[in-house]
N, C-alpha and C positions, 0 to 999 in steps of 0.2 A: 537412498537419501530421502528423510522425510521434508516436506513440505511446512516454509516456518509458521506458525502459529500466530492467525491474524486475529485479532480479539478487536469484538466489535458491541459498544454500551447500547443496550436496547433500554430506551428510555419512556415507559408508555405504563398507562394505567388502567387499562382494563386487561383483565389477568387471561383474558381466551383471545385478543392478539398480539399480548404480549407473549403468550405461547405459541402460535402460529408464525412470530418473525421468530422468536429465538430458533424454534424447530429448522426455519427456511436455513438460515443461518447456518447451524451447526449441521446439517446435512450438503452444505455447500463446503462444507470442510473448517470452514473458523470458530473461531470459538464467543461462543454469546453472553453477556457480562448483563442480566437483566435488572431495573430496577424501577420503581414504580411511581416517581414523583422527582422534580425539579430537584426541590433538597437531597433527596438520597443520590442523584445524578449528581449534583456538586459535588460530594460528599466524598463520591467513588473516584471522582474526578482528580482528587486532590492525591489519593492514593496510586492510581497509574496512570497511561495514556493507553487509549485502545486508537485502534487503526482508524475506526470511522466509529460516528456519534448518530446513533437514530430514536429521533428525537419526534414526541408526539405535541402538535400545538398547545393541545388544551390540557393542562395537568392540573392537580385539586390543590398544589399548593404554591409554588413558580410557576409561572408560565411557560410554555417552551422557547417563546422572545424571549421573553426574558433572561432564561441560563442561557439560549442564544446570544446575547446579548455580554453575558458575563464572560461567555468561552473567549467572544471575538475581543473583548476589551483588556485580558489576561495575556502579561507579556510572553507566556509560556505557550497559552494554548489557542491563540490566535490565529494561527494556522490548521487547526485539527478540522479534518473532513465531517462536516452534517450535514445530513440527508432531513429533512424535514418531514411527518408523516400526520396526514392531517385529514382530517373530514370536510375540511372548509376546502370550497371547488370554484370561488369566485376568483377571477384573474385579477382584480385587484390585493386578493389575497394572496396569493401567489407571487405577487413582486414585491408584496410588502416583506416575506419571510426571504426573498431571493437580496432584497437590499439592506434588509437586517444582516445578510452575510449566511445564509444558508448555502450550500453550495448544492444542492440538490432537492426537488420540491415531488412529493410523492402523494396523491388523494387516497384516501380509502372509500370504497374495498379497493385493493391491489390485488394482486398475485404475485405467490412466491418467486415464481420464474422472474418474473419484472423487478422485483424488491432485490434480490441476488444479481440478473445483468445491470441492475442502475449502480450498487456496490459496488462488484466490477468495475466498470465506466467510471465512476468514480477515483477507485483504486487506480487503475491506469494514469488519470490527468493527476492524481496529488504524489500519490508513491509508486511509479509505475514498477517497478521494482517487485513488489506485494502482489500485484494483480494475477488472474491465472490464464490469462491470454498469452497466445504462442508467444515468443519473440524471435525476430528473424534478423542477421547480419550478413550480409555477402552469403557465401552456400552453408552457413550453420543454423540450425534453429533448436531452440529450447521451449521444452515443454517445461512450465514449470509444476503441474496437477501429475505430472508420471515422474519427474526428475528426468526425462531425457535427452540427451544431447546431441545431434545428429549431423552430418556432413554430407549432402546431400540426402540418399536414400539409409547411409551407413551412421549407425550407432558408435559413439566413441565414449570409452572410456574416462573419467577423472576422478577427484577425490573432492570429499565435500564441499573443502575451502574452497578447492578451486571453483565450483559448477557455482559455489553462493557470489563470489567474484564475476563471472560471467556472467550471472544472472542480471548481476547491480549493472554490471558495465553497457549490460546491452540493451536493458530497460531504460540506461540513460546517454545514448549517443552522442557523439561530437563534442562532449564536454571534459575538459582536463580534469582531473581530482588530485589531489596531492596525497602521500602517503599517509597522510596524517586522518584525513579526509573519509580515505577507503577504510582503516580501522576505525573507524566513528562508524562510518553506513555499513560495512560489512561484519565487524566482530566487533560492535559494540559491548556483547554480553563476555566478552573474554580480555580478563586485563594483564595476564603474562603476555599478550603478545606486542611486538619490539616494531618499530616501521621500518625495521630491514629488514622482518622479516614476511614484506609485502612484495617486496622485491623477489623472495623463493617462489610464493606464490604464484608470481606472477610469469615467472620462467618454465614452473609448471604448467602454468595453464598453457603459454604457448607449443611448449612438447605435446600436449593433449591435442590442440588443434588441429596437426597434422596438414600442414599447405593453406592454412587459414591462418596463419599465426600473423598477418601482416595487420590482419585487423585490429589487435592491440599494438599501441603506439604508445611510444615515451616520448615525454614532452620534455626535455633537458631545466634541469632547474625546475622545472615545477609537480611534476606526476607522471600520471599515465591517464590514456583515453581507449574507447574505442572506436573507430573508424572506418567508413566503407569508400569515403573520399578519397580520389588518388592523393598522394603525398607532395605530386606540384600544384594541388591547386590552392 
């Protein structure tokens, strides 16, 4: 099972760090969407959503406030994760891009290593789901960077839909989702599929689980969750 495909807008204008993040990037496995000015970054903008936005303060023609500025005030992309990547090192500057609504504030020079765990970290608080850090539920854990799924020491078997289900479920605990819900965040890219037929899925996945199967819960009238809470509390 491959690993889904996180695409991330590198947004920066000088063309030898603009190549040193994209390279960081695409060797951390996602894929890098590079572009060299404010305007061309709107532009791309309008055409897809990428996972996370890295975003250089100073650009020759918007500023990086600025399309900062424009993402957080769009009813659409108000939400979308930016990392901010800047040569300015004053802390005043620093809260000023943090309260413009940056969600992450990075100086240059960095390091790749840093530029990829701040990603990560990132990815974890907005879509933790995306991120490539372990996930752990009562004795199961998922690797999302190998696709594996473990039960203690033992390797278990399932099938893509399922492992992409478990994946969603356990990057977001305690929380009910409705059928409706799980086809939006899990197979949004597939539209013959029915919200009955989340319900197979879902029966699969607990035959896969093998004595862990309690941790997925049906919530009556509303979805399904997963859980490591006992069920009297």
């Amino acid at each position: 099972m491959a690993s889904e495909s996180i695409s991330i807008l590198v947004v920066e204008d000088e063309p030898a760090i603009a190549e040193l993040v994209a390279f960081s990037v695409k060797s951390a496995g996602w894929m890098p969407v590079t572009v060299y000015s404010g305007t061309e970054a709107w532009t791309a903008l309008q055409r897809f959503r990428p996972d996370v936005v890295l975003l250089d303060w100073m650009l020759p023609d918007l500023s990086g406030m600025r399309l900062l500025s424009r993402i957080r005030e769009h009813r659409e992309m108000k939400t979308l994760p930016v990392i901010m990547l800047t040569a300015k090192t004053l802390e005043e500057d620093k809260v000023a891009g943090l309260d413009q609504g940056a969600d992450d504030y990075i100086t240059k020079p960095f390091s790749p290593k840093e530029l990829v765990a701040r990603i990560n970290a990132l990815l974890r608080r907005k879509a933790p789901e995306r991120a490539k850090s372990l996930l752990r539920a009562g004795a199961v854990t998922l690797d999302p960077e190998s696709c594996q799924v473990k039960i203690g020491n033992g390797e278990i078997e399932m099938g893509h839909s399922e492992f992409r289900l478990l994946k969603f479920l356990m990057a977001n605990p305690d929380r009910v989702f409705s059928r409706g819900q799980l086809l939006d965040k899990v197979w949004s890219n597939q539209l013959d599929i029915e919200e009955r037929t989340v319900d197979v899925h879902i029966l699969r996945l607990r035959k896969a689980l093998k004595g862990q199967e309690n941790l997925i819960r049906t919530v009556r009238g509303m979805g399904y969750m997963l859980s490591e809470k006992d069920k009297s509390e």
